[in-house]
N, C-alpha and C positions, 0 to 999 in steps of 0.2 A: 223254578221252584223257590217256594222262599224257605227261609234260615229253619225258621221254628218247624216247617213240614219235615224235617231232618230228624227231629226230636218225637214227632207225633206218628212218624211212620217205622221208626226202632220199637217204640211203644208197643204200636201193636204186632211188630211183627215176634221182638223178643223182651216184652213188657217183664218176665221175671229174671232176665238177664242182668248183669252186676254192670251196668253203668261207668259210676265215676266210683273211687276211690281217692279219699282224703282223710290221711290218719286213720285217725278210728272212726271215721264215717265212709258209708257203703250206700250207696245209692243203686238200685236199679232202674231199669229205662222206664217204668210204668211211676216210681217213684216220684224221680227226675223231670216228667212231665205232669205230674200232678200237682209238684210244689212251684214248678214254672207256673203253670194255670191260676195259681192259688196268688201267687204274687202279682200276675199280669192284672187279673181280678181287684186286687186292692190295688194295684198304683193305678186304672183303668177311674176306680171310685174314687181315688184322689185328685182328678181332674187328669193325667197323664192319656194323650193320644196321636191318633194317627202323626206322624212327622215331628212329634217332641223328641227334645236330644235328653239323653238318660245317661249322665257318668256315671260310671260301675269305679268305682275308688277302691279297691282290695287287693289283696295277695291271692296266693293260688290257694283258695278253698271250696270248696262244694258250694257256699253261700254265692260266690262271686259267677261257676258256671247257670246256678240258678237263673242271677238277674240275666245274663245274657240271653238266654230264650225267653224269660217273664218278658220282657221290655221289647224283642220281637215281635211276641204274641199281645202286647197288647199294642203293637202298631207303632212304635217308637223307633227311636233309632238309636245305637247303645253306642259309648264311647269309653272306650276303656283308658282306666289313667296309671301310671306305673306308682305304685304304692312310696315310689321313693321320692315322690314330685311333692316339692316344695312350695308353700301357700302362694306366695308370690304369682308361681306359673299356674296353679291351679285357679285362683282369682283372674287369671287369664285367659283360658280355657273356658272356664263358665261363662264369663261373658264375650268371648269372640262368637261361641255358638249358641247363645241365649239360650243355656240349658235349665228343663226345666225340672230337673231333680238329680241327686244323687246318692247313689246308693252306697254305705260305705259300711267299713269294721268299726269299732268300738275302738280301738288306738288308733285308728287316722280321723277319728273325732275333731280331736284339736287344733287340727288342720286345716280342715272344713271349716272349723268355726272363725278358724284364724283369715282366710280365706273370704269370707264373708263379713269380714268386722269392718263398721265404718259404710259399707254398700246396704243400698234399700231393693235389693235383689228380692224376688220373692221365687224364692227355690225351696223346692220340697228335699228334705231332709230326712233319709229312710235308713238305718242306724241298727247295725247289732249288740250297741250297748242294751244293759239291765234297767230297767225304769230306777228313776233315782239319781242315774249317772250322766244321762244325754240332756243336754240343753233342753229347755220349755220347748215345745213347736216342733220337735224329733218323732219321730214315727217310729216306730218299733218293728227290724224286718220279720220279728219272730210274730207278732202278731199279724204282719201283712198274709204269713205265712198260715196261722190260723182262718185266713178271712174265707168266707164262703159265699163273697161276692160272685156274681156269676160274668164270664167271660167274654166280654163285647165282640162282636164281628165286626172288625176292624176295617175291613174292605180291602184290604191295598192289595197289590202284585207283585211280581221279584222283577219289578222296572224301579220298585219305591228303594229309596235309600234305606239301607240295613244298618250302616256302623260310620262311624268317624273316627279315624286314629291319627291322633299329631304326629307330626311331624319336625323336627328343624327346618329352619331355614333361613337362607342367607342373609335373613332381615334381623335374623337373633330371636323372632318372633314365630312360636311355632303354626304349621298349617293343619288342617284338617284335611286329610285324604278323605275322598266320597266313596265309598264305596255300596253298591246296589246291594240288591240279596243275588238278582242273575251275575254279578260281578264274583260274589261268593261262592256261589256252584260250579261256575266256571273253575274257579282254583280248584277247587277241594274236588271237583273230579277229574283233571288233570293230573295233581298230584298222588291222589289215592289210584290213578293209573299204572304210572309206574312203578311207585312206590310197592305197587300190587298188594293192597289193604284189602282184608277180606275181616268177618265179623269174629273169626278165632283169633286177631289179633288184641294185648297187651300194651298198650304204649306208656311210655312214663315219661313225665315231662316235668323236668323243674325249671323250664322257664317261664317268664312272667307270660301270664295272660295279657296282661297290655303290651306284652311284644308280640306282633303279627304270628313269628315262627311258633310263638307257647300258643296264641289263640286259635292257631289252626290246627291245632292236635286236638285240641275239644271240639272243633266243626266236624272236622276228617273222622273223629272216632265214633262220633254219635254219628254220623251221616253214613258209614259202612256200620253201625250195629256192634260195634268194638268195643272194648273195655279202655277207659282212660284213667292210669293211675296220678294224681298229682299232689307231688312235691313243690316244699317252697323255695328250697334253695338246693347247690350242688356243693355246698360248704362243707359238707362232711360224707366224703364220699364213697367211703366203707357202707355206711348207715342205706346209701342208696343204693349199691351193688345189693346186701341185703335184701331190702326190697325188691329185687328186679328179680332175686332169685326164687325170694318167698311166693310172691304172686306171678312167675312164671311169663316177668314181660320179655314181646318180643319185638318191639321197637322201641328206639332208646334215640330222642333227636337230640343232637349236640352242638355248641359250639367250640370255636378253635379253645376258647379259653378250658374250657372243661376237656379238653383231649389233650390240653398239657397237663393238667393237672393226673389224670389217669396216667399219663407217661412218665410222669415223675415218680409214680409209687412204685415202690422195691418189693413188695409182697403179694402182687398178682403174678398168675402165671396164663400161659394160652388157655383159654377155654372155660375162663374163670366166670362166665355169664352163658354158659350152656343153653339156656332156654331164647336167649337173643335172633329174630331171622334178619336184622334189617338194622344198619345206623347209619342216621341221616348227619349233615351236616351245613350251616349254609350261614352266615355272617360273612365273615372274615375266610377266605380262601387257607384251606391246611397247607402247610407247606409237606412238600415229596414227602420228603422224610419223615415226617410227624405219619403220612396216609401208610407207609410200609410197615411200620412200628404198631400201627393198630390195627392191623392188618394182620401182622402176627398175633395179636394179642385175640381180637377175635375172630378165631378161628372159625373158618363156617358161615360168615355172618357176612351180608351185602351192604357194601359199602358206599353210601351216595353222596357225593360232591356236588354241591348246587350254587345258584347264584340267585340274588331276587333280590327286590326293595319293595317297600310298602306300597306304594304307587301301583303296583299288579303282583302285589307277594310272590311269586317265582316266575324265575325268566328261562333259566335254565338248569338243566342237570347231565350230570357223567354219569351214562348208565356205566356200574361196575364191571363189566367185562370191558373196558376201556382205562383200568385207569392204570394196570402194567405200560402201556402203551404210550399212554397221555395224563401223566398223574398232576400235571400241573393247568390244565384245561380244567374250567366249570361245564363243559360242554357241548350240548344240543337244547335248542326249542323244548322247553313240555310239549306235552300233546295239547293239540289243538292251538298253537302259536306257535307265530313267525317269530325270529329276530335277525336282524341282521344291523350289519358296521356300515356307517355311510357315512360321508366326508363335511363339510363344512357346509357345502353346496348342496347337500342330499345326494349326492352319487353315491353309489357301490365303490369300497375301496376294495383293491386288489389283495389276496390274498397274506397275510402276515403284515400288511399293514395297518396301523393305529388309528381308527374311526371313533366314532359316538354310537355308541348300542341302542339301536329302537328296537321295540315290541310293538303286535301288531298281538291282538286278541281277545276276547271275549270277558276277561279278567281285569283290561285296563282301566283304571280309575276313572272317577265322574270328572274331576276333576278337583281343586283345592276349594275346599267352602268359604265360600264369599271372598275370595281372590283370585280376578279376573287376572289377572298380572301376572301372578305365577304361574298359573293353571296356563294362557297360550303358550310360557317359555314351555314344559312338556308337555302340552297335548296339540301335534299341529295335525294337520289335513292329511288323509289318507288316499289313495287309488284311489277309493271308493269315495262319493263325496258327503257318505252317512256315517263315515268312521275318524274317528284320530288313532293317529301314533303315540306312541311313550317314548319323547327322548328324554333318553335316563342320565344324559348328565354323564357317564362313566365312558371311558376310553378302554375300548377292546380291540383287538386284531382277531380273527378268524383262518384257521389254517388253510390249507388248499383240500381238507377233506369235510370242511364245515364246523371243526369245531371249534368253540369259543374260549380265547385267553382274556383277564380282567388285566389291564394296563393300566388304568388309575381313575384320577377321577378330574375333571372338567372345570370346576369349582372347590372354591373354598373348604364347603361341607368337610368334614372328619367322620368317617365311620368306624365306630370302636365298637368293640361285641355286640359288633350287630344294630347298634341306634347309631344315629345321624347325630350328630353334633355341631352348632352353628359359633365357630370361634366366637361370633359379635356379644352369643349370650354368655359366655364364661367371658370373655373380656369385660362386661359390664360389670360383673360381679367383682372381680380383679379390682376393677378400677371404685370402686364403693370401696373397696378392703381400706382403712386407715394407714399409712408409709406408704402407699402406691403410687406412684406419680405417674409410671405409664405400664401397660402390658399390650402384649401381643400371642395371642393362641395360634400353634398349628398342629397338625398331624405329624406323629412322628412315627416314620415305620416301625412295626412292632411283627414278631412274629407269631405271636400267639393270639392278641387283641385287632390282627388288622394295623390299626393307628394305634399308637398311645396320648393322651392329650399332652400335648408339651407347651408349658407357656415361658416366656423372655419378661421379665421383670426388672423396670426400676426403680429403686426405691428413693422416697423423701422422708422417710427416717431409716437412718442406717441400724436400728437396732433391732428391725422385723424379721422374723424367722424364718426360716419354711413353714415349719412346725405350725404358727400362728396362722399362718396362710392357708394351711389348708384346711385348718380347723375355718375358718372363715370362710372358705369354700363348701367346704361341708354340712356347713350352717345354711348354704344359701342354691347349693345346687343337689340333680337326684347323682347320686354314687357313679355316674359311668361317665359325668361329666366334670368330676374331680379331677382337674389336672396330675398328671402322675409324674411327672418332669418340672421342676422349676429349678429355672437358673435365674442368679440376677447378672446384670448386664450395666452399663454405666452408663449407655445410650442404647437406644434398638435400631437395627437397621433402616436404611431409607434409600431413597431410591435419588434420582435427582432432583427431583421437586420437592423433596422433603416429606415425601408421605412413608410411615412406615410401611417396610415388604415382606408381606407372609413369604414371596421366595426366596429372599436374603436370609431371612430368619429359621426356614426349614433345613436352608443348605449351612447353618450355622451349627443346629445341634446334629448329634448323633443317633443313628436308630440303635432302638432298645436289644435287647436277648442277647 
């Protein structure tokens, strides 16, 4: 099935049913596909079709789950960008995938524009600024949303490519994960399996849509007939309890970072989100302790530990009557996938020993767009000789009862709240910063973030700050790849041949918390 039948079959089954909720906007599913149609219709007359790439550039608003279905339904393939991405990447993005529009808010204008200056790119420009305010050649989403263009039959199938989501990677240069529409139902009926999503479910999600785990709360709830409430941030976390209570949600996905933050408050008590059935969690592995303490706090409430990356969005999960038992496990298989630890060689390791974690499934990636390179390092040959595997790069061990512990990772990559982090592209920026004569990025265990970004600095003017440094970072990277650690150093480590060593360097600082 593809994406947009998801949205057209809630429609009619519960068309006066409340949708999405954003702020003070309320969408119903009869709505919600009306104003998809109406959008698909106009970017369909603006030249936009079958197998064009469409960046959706926004924050969590009702406009941004719009484009998502408009640019299915009109046949395109939608790529979501994190609203904190910096011109630089984003002029990089647009043309790794020769995209041909994008869709954006009225404050990341500038960006786009910025993004664009100097290139003879001819990209459509579909813009929720006021006439007046948007550059000459801007399209107006509110009028796209007016248009009474009628709705092309697109033709395609859920074999066509659905979404592109970057990724890092260890070139500093990010990838496009492929992903089909059959690649997408696969997940989102997997997950809505166990999760046990039914159409009385509430969700509220203040993570980004251009992160896989916030995008799939908008596929999973419109695809069971569910209500999605969505928030932009978890910055003010009273303001969101609030909400969960007002509108009666009852799943609530989290990361590690936001279940410290809830740990640290002194004026909740057990039971304090009564209407909650379900809290997911999956970045960064919770640690014991953190899983017990919210455990008390909600009271009643199923608690799921998972594991996943973009490459096939979830790998695994702790069903909750497991996690007394096993609270430091991600695991078993979702439904309808394999995974298992195998050694260097592709053998089976023995039980509690350290392997490489593949998935085998219906969910796994197309592969990286237009990178034949990357794409055979995780996708190699299967049993079968119509399938590849997912090797995921991560070091796992497996108990003697099947289930799965995360042991690290394989590569360089840095995973913090959840995004992939490629040292090479925060050392570049490092190394651009003015006093910098050398850096080095690594991962620094964290127990809230997973990693923390930690970088080794040295400097050729002794008068450079921290303080300046990260404003300079800040300037040039999105917020999760702000290093949070800077030490300066008077050399960086090196190995014998003189090359600096990320493992010299990791084993040099201290983990965080």
């Amino acid at each position: 099935m593809r994406l947009e039948q998801f949205l057209r079959d809630s429609a009619r089954l519960r068309g006066d049913k409340t949708a999405l909720i954003a702020r003070d906007a309320r969408l119903t599913y009869a709505q919600l596909d009306s104003l998809s149609d109406r959008l698909a219709g106009a970017l369909g007359d603006l030249g936009i079709g079958r197998g064009d790439r469409v960046l959706v550039f926004m924050d969590n608003c009702w406009e941004a789950a719009v484009s998502v279905f408009a640019i299915a339904k009109a046949g395109a393939v939608f790529s979501p960008v994190n609203p904190s991405t910096k011109a630089d990447k984003l002029d990089f993005v647009i043309g790794n995938c020769r995209a041909r529009a994008v869709l954006t808010q009225a404050r990341l204008l500038p960006v786009v524009t910025e993004a664009l200056a100097g290139g003879d790119r001819d990209l459509l420009v579909v813009s929720t600024a006021t006439a007046g305010v948007a550059p000459k050649g801007t399209v107006s989403f509110n009028d796209c949303l007016a248009s009474d263009m009628a709705l092309a039959n697109h033709g395609g199938i859920d074999v066509d490519l659905a979404m592109l989501i970057y990724t890092s990677g260890s070139t500093g240069r990010p990838k496009g994960v492929m992903m089909t529409h059959r690649n997408i139902e696969a997940a989102a009926n997997s997950i809505t399996t166990y999760v046990e999503n039914t159409p009385d479910d509430i969700i509220l999600n203040v993570l980004p849509l251009a992160f896989d785990y916030g995008l799939y709360q908008l596929i999973m709830s419109v695809k069971v007939g569910a209500t999605l409430v969505l928030e932009k941030s978890f910055s003010f976390p009273q303001a969101i309890f609030d909400v969960i209570r007002a509108e009666n949600v009852t799943g609530f996905p989290l990361v590690p970072t936001m279940a410290a933050l809830i740990l640290q408050m002194r004026d909740i008590k057990p039971g304090f989100l009564p209407s909650l059935r379900y809290v997911t969690n999956t970045a960064a592995a919770l640690p014991p302790a953190h899983i017990a303490r919210l455990r008390e706090l909600f009271t009643g409430v199923r608690l799921y530990s998972m594991y996943g990356l973009t490459e096939c969005k979830r790998c695994t999960y702790l069903p909750p009557a497991e996690l007394d038992r096993r609270p430091g496990s991600v695991g078993i298989a979702i439904p309808n996938t394999e995974a298992f630890v195998l050694d260097d060689d592709g053998n089976p390791v023995p039980p509690d020993t350290p392997g490489e974690l593949v998935i085998r499934g219906p969910h796994v990636m197309q592969g990286y767009w237009e990178n034949e390179e990357a794409t055979n390092r995780m996708l190699r040959p299967g049993t079968n000789p119509w399938e590849k595997l997912l090797y995921t790069g991560d070091l796992f061990r497996c108990d003697a009862e099947g289930f799965l512990y995360f042991v690290g990772r394989k590569d360089d990559i840095i995973k913090t709240r959840g995004e992939k982090v490629a040292p090479k592209e925060v050392e570049a920026v490092l190394h651009a910063c003015p006093g910098i004569a050398e850096a080095v990025v690594i991962g620094v265990p964290d127990p809230i973030l997973g990693h923390a970004i930690g970088a080794l600095v040295v400097l050729s003017d002794p008068g450079l700050t921290q303080r300046e440094i990260l404003r300079h970072c800040q300037g040039h990277l999105e917020d999760f790849m702000v290093p949070k650690i800077i030490e300066f150093r008077s050399e960086l480590p090196r190995t014998d041949t003189g090359k600096v060593s990320r493992r010299l360097a990791a084993e040099s600082m201290e983990p965080t918390g």
